[in-house]
C-alpha positions as CSV (number, residue, x, y, z in Angstrom):
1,X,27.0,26.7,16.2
2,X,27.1,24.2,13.2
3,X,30.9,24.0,13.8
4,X,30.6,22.8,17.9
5,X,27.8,20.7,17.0
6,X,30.0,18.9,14.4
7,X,32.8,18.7,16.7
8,X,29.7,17.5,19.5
9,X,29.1,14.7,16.8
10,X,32.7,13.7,16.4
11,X,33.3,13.5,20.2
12,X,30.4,11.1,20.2
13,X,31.3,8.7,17.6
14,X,34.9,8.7,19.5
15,X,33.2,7.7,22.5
16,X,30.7,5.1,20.8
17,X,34.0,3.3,19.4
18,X,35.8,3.7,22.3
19,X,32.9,1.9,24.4
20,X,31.6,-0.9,21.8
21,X,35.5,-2.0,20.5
22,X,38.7,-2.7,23.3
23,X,41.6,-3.8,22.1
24,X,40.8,-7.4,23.8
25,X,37.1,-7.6,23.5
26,X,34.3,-6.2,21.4
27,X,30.8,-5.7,23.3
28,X,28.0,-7.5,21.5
29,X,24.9,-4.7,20.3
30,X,21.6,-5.0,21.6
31,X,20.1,-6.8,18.3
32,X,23.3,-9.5,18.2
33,X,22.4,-10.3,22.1
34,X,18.9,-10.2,21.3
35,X,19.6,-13.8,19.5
36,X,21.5,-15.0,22.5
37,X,18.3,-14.4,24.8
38,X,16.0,-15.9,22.6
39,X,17.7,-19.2,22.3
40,X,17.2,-21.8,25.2
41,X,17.4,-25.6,24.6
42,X,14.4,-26.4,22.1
43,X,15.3,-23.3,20.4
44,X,18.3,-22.6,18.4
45,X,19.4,-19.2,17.3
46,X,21.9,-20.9,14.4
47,X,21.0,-19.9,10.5
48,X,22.8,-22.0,8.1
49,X,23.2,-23.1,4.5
50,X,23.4,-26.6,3.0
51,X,25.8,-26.6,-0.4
52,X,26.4,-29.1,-3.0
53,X,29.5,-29.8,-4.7
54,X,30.9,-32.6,-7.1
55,X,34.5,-34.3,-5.8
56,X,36.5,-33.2,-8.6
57,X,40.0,-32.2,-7.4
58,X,38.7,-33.2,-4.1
59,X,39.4,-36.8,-5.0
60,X,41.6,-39.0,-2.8
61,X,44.2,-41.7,-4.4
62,X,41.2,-44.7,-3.3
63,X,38.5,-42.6,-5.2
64,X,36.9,-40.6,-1.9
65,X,37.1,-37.3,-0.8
66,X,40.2,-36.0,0.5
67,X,38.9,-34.7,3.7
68,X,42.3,-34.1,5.6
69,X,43.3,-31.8,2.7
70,X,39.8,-30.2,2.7
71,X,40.0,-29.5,6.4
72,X,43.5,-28.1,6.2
73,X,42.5,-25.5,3.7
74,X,39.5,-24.4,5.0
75,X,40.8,-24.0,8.1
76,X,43.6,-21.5,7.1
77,X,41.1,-19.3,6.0
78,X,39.0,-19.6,8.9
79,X,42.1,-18.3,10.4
80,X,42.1,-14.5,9.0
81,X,38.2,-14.3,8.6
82,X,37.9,-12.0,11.6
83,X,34.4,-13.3,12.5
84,X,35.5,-16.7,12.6
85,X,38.1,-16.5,15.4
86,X,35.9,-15.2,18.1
87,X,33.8,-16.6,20.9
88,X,31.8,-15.6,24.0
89,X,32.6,-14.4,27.4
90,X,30.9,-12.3,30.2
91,X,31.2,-9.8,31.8
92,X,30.7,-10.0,35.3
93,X,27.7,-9.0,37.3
94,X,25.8,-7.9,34.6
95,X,26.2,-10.6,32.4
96,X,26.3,-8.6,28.9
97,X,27.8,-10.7,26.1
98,X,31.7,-9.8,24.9
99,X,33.4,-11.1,21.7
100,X,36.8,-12.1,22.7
101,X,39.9,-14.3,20.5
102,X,39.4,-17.7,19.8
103,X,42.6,-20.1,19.6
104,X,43.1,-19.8,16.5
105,X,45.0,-23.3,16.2
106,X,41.7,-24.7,17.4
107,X,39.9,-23.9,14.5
108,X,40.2,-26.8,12.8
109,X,37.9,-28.8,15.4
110,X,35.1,-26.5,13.6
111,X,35.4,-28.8,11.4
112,X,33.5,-32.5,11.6
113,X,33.3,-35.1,8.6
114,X,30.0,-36.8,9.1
115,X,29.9,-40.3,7.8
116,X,29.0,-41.0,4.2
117,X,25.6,-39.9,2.9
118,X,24.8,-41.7,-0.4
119,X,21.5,-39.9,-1.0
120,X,20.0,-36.6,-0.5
121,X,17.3,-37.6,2.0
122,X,20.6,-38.8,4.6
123,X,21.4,-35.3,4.0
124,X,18.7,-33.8,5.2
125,X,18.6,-35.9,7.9
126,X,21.9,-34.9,9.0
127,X,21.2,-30.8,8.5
128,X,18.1,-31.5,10.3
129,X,19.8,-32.8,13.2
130,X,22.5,-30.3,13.0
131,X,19.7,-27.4,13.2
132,X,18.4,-28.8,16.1
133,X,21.1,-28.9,18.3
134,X,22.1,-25.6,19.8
135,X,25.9,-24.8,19.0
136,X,28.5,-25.2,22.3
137,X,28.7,-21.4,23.6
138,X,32.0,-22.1,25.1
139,X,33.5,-22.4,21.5
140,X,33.5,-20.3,18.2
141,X,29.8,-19.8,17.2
142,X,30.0,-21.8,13.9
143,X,30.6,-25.1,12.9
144,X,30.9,-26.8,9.6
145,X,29.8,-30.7,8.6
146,X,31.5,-32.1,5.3
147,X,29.4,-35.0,4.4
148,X,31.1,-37.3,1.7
149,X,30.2,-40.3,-0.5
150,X,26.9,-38.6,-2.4
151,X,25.9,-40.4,-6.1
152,X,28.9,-42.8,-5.4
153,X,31.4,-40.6,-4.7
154,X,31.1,-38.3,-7.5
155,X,30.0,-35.3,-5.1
156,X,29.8,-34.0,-1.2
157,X,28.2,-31.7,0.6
158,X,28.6,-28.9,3.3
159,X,26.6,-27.8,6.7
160,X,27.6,-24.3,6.9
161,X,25.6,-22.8,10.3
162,X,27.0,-19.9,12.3
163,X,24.6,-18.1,15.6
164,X,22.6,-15.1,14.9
165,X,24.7,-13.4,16.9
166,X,27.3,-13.8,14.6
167,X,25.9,-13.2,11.3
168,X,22.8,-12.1,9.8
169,X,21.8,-13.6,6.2
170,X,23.9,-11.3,3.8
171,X,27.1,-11.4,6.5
172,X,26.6,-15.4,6.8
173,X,26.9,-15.5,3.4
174,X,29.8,-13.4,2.8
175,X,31.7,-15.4,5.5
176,X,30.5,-18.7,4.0
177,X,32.4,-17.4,1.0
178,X,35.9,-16.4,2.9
179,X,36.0,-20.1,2.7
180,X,35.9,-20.9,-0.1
181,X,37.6,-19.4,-3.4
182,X,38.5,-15.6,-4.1
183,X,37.6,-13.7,-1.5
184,X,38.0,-16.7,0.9
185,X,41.6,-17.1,-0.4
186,X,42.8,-13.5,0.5
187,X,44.1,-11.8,3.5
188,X,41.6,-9.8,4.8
189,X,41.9,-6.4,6.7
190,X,43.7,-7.1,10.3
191,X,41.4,-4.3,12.0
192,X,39.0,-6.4,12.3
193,X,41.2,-9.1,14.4
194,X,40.5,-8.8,18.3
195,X,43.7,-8.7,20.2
196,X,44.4,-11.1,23.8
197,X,41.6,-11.8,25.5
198,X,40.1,-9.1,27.9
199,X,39.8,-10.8,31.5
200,X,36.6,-10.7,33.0
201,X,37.8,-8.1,35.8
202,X,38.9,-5.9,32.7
203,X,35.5,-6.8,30.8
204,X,33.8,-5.6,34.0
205,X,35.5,-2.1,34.3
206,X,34.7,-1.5,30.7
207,X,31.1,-2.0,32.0
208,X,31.3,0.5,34.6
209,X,33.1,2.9,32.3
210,X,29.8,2.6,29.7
211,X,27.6,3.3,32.3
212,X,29.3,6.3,33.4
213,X,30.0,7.9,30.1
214,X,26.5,7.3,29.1
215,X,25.1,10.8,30.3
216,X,28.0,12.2,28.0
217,X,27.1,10.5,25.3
218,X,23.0,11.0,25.4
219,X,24.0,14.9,26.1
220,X,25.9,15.1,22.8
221,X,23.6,13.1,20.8
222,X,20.8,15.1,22.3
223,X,22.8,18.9,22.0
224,X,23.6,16.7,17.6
225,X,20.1,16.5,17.1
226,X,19.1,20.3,18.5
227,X,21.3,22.0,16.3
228,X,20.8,19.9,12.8
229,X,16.9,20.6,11.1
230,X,18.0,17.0,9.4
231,X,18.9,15.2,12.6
232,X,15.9,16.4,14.4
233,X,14.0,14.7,11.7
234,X,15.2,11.2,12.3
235,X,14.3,11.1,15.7
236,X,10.7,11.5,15.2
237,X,10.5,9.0,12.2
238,X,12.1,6.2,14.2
239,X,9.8,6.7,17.0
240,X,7.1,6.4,15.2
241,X,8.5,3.6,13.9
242,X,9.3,1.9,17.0
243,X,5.4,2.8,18.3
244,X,4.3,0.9,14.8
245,X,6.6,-2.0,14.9
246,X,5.8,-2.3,18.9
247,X,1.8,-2.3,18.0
248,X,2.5,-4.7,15.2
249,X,4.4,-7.0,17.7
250,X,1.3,-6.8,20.3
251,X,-1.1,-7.5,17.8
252,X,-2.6,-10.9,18.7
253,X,-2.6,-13.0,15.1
254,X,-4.8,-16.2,14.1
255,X,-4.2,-19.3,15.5
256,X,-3.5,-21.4,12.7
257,X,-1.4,-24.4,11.8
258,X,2.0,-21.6,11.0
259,X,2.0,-22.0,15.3
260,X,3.6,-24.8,16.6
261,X,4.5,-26.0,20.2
262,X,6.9,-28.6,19.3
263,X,10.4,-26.4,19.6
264,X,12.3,-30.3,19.4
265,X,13.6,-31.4,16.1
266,X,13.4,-29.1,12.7
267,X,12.2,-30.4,9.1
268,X,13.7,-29.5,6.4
269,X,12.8,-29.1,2.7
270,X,14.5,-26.9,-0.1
271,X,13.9,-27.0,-3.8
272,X,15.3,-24.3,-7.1
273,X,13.6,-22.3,-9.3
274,X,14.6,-20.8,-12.7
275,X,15.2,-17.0,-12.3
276,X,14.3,-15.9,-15.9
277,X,10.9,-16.9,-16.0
278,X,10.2,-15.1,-12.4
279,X,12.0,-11.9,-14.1
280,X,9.3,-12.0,-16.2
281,X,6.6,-12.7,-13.9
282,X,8.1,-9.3,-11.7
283,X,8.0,-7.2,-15.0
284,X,4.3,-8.2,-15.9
285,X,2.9,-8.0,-12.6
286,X,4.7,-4.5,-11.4
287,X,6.4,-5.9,-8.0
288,X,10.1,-6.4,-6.7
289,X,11.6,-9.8,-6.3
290,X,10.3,-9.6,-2.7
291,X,6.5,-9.1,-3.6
292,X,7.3,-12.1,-6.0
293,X,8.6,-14.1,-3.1
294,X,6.2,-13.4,-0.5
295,X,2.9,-13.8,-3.0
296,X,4.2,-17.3,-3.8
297,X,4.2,-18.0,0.4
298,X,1.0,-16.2,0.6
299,X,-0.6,-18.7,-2.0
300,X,0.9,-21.9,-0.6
301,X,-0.5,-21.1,2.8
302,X,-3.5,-20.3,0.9
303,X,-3.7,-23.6,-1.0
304,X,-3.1,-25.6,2.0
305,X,-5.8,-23.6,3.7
306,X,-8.3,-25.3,1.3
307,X,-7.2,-28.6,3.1
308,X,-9.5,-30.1,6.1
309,X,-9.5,-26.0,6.9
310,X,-6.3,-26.3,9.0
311,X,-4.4,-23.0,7.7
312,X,-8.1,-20.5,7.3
313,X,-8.2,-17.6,5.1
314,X,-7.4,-14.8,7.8
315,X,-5.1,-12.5,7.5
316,X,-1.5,-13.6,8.4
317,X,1.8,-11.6,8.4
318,X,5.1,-12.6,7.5
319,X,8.0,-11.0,9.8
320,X,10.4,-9.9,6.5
321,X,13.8,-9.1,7.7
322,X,15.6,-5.9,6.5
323,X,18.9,-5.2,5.8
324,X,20.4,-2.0,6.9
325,X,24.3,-3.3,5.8
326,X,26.5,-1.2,3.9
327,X,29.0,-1.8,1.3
328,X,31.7,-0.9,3.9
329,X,30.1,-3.4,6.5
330,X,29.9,-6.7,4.1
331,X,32.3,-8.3,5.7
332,X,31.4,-7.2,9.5
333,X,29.9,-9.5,12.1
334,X,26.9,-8.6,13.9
335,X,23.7,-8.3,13.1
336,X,22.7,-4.9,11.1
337,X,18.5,-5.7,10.3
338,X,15.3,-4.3,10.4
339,X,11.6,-5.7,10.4
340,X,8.5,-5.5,8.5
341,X,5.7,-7.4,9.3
342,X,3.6,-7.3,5.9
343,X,0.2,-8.7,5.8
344,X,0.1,-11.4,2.8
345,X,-3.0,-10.7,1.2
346,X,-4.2,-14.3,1.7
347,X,-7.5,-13.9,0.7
348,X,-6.8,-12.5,-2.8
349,X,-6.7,-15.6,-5.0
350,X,-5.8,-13.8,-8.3
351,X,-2.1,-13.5,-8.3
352,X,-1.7,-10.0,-9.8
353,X,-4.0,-8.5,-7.7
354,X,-2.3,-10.2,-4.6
355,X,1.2,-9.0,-5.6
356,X,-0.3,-5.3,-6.3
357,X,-1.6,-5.3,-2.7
358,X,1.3,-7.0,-1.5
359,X,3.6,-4.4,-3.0
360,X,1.4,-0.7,-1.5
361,X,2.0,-2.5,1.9
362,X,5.8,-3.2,1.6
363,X,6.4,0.4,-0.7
364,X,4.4,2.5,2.5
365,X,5.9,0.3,5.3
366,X,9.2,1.4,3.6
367,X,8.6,5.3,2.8
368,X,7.4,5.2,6.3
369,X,11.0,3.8,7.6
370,X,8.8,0.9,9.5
371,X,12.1,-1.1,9.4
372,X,13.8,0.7,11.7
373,X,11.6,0.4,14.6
374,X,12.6,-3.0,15.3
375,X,16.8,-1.4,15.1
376,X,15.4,1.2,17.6
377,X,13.5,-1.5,19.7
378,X,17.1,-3.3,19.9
379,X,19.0,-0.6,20.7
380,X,17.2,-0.2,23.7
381,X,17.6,-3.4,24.6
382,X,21.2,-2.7,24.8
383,X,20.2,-0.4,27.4
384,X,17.5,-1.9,29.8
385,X,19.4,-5.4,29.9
386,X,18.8,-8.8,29.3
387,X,15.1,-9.1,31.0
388,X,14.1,-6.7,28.1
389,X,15.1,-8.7,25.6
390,X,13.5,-12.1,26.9
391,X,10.1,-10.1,27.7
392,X,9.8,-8.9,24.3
393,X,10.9,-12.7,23.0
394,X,8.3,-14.0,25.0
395,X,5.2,-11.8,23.8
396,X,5.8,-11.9,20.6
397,X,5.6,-16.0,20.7
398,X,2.7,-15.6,23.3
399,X,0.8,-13.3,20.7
400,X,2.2,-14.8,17.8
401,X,1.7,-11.6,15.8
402,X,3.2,-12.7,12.6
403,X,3.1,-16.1,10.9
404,X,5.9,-17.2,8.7
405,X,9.4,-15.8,8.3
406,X,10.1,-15.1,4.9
407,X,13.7,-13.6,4.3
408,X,15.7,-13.1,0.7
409,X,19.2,-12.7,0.3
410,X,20.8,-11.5,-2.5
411,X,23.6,-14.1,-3.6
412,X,26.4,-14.0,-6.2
413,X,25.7,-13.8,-10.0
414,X,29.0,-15.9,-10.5
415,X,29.9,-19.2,-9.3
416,X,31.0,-20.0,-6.2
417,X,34.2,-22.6,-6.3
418,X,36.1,-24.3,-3.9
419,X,39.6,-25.7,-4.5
420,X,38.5,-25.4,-8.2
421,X,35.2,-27.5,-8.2
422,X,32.2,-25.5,-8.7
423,X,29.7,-24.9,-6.1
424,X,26.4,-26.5,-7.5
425,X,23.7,-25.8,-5.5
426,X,23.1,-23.7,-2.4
427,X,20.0,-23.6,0.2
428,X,20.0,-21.1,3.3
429,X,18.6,-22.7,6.2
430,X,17.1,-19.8,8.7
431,X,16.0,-20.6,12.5
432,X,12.4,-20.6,14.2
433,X,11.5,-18.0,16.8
434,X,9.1,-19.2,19.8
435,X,5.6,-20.6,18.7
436,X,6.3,-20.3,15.2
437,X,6.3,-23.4,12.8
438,X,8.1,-22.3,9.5
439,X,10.9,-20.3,7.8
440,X,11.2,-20.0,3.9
441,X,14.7,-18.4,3.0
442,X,15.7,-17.5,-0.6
443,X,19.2,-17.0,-2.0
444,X,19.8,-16.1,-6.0
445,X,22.9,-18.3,-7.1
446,X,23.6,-17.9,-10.6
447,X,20.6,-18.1,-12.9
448,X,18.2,-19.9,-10.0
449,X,16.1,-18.6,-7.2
450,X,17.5,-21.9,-4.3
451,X,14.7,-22.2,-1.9
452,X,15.0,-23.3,2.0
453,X,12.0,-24.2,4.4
454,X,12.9,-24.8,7.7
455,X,9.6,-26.1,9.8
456,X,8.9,-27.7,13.6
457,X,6.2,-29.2,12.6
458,X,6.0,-32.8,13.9
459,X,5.5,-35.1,10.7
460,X,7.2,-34.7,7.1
461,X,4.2,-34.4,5.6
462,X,3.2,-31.0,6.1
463,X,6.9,-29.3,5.3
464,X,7.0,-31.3,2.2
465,X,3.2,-30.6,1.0
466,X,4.4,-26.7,2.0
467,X,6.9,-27.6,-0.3
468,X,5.5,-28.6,-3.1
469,X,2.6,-26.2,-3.0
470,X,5.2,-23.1,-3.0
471,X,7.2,-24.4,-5.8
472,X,3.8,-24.6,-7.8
473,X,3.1,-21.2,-6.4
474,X,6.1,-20.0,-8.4
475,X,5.5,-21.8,-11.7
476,X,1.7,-20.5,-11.2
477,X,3.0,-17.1,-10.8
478,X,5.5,-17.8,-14.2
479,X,3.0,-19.4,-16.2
480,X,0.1,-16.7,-15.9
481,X,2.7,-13.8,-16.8
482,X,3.6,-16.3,-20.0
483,X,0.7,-17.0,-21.2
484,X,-0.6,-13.0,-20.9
485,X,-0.5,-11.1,-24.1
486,X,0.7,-8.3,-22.4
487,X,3.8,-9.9,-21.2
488,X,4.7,-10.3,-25.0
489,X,7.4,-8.2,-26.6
490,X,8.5,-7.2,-22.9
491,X,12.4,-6.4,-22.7
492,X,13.3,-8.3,-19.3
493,X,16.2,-6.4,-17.7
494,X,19.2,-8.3,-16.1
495,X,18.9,-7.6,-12.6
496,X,15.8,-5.4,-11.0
497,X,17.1,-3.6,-7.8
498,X,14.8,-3.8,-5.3
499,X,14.9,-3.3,-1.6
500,X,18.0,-5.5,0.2
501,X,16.2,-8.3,2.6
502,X,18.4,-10.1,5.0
503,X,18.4,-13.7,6.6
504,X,17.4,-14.2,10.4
């Protein structure tokens, strides 16, 4: 019996490849399409990152940036980064969303050099309109802005945004990084290539043949799971994660200032904090970087609660993204996330106590496997069709059952370089889902925790007084572990594991 159900097991994986991959088109999953849905006009589905370098070898023979050369080279590795020579089709009738080949000597039009920026606030401005502007579905989902002339000339920086569907946070970032030094400069693995483009007849009859190997494949999976005491045990764990995650989701929360109806323009902000004082802070107070992260949101919402009693001391949830990636899968496209929506303890003023409560929610959300209802939720997305997906879009913004986004990606611990001149600073930019009015995205580059908030709120002055109050929620959260005896004579470790959480 165990031998046919392996062999049941096999036949099923050989039909799930056979299905999702063609040789001219790959069939987008039910989470990557789920981005696709979500997006309409005032609503962009793009993440991003905005990165800082100096000129360096970058400079021209007049002193500028050499932005022909810059092009040229980032282009040839956009060339064999598999996820970066694909775009959308069709398929017919139905509609479902295919990956098909790009031109690939039409990448370089990814490409745009703005026009000079001589400060950091023209920046912004530029990123902020770039995140506002849906990306042109009838090209590659990425783009890239290279804006020159910063502090006279002496440095430049890039837009880096790619759709949702594309990427998540940790796959954004490793294809940010195939274009620029190391990995970026080597050839990756050609499997990952699609071949000539499917037509949209042969798209079509790939449709039909899904639909009619599907009672195939649910008998095997279904005959897999009866003969395996383990594989019967995942079943039932995911559905009751998916009946959490779908009570969670229709859980009405407080209307608060965190809701916004103004989907138009985005507002960006993005400050760095020192990583060894926050290692230090994480020993002391018992919690993962996460808990860290999302007790310093929890107290700037808190602090700017106290404020003309806009934001109130209710309980509010941050949706925290999940990664479910593999080693094998860093350098895959797609989407490969879970979902937790953790209630951030906003009430709890004293910051240990709020990162010990903080932390028992995350630790039970996770030994319950709460993440993967929302992968479960997807999946049958892929199933029940489009409609599905824009239903659930559209009661989760109608209920508004979580407040602020908060996702952290783990980034390099060495230096990023490009042509030879050092990336100095990076800040992920993340999008905003319907009704919701901030995003806070954290990346570790080096010895610094680089801090994105990306807000539809109307005016600049509540992103940058959100801002400000969660980079003092840091340094309170740093200075009240330094100036405990108990945090004396503590050895700080290197690097803390802790659980892998993925941009939206």
């Amino acid at each position: 019996m165990t031998g046919l159900a392996g062999r049941c097991r096999m036949l099923e994986r050989m039909i799930n490849a056979h299905t999702q991959r063609r040789p001219g088109h790959e069939r987008l999953s039910g989470q990557d399409t789920a981005f696709l849905s979500f997006e309409k006009p005032g609503r962009p589905m793009h993440l991003g990152a905005l990165a800082f370098f100096v000129t360096g070898s970058w400079r021209c023979a007049d002193g500028g940036l050499d932005t022909e050369r810059l092009v040229a080279m980032m282009a040839e590795r956009a060339r064999v980064a598999p996820a970066l020579g694909k775009r959308l089709a069709k398929a017919p009738v139905t509609g479902w969303p295919a990956w098909v080949r790009a031109d690939g000597n039409d990448l370089a039009s990814q490409f745009e050099v703005t026009a000079p920026a001589a400060t950091r606030e023209e920046v912004r401005r530029i990123a902020e309109v770039a995140l506002s502007t849906p990306l042109d579905r009838g090209r590659p989902l990425w783009r890239v802005l290279i804006v020159p002339g910063l502090d006279g000339g002496e440095a430049f920086a890039l837009v880096f945004l790619a759709h949702h569907a594309l990427v998540d946070g940790i796959a954004g970032v490793d294809l940010l990084a195939q274009l620029l030094d190391g990995r970026g400069s080597r050839t990756p693995d050609r499997r990952g290539h699609l071949g000539v483009a499917t037509s949209a007849r042969g798209i079509l009859a790939a449709e039909v043949v899904r639909w009619v190997e599907m009672p195939t494949v649910v008998a095997l999976k279904g005959f897999a799971v009866l003969t395996s005491a383990r594989r019967m045990r995942r079943p039932g764990r995911r559905s009751k994660a998916l009946v959490r995650t779908c009570a969670r989701l229709l859980t009405p929360g407080p209307r608060t200032a965190l809701r916004s109806e103004d989907e138009g323009g985005r507002q960006l902000a993005w400050f760095s904090v020192e990583e060894e004082p926050l290692r230090y802070a994480r020993k002391r107070l018992n919690g993962t970087p996460n808990d860290i992260v999302l007790a310093a949101v929890a107290e700037a919402i808190g602090a700017m609660g106290g404020k003309d009693g806009h934001l109130p001391f209710r309980k509010v949830r941050a949706a925290v993204p999940v990664s479910f990636r593999t080693r094998a899968q860093r350098y895959d496209a797609g989407n490969r996330l879970g979902l937790l929506l953790t209630p951030l303890e906003i009430r709890e003023r004293a910051p240990g106590r709020r990162v010990g409560r903080i932390r028992r929610h995350t630790e039970l959300q996770k030994q319950r496997g709460d993440a993967e209802g929302y992968e479960v939720l997807c999946e049958l997305t892929g199933w029940t069709g489009l409609w599905s997906q824009r239903l659930l879009h559209w009661l989760a913004a109608t209920l508004h059952s979580y407040g602020v986004l908060v996702t952290n990606v783990p980034g390099p611990s060495r230096a990023y370089t490009l042509g030879g001149t050092e990336l100095q600073e990076i800040y992920p930019l993340v999008p905003l889902f319907g009704g919701q009015a901030v995003s806070v995205a954290v990346i570790r580059y080096q010895s610094s925790l680089q801090v994105g908030v990306t807000s539809s709120w109307a005016g600049r002055e509540l992103v940058e007084e959100f801002s400000a109050r969660l980079e003092a929620a840091f340094g309170e959260l740093t200075r009240a572990t330094a100036e405990s005896p108990a945090a004396e004579g503590v050895r700080v470790p290197g690097r803390t594991p802790g659980t892998v959480i993925a941009g939206s």
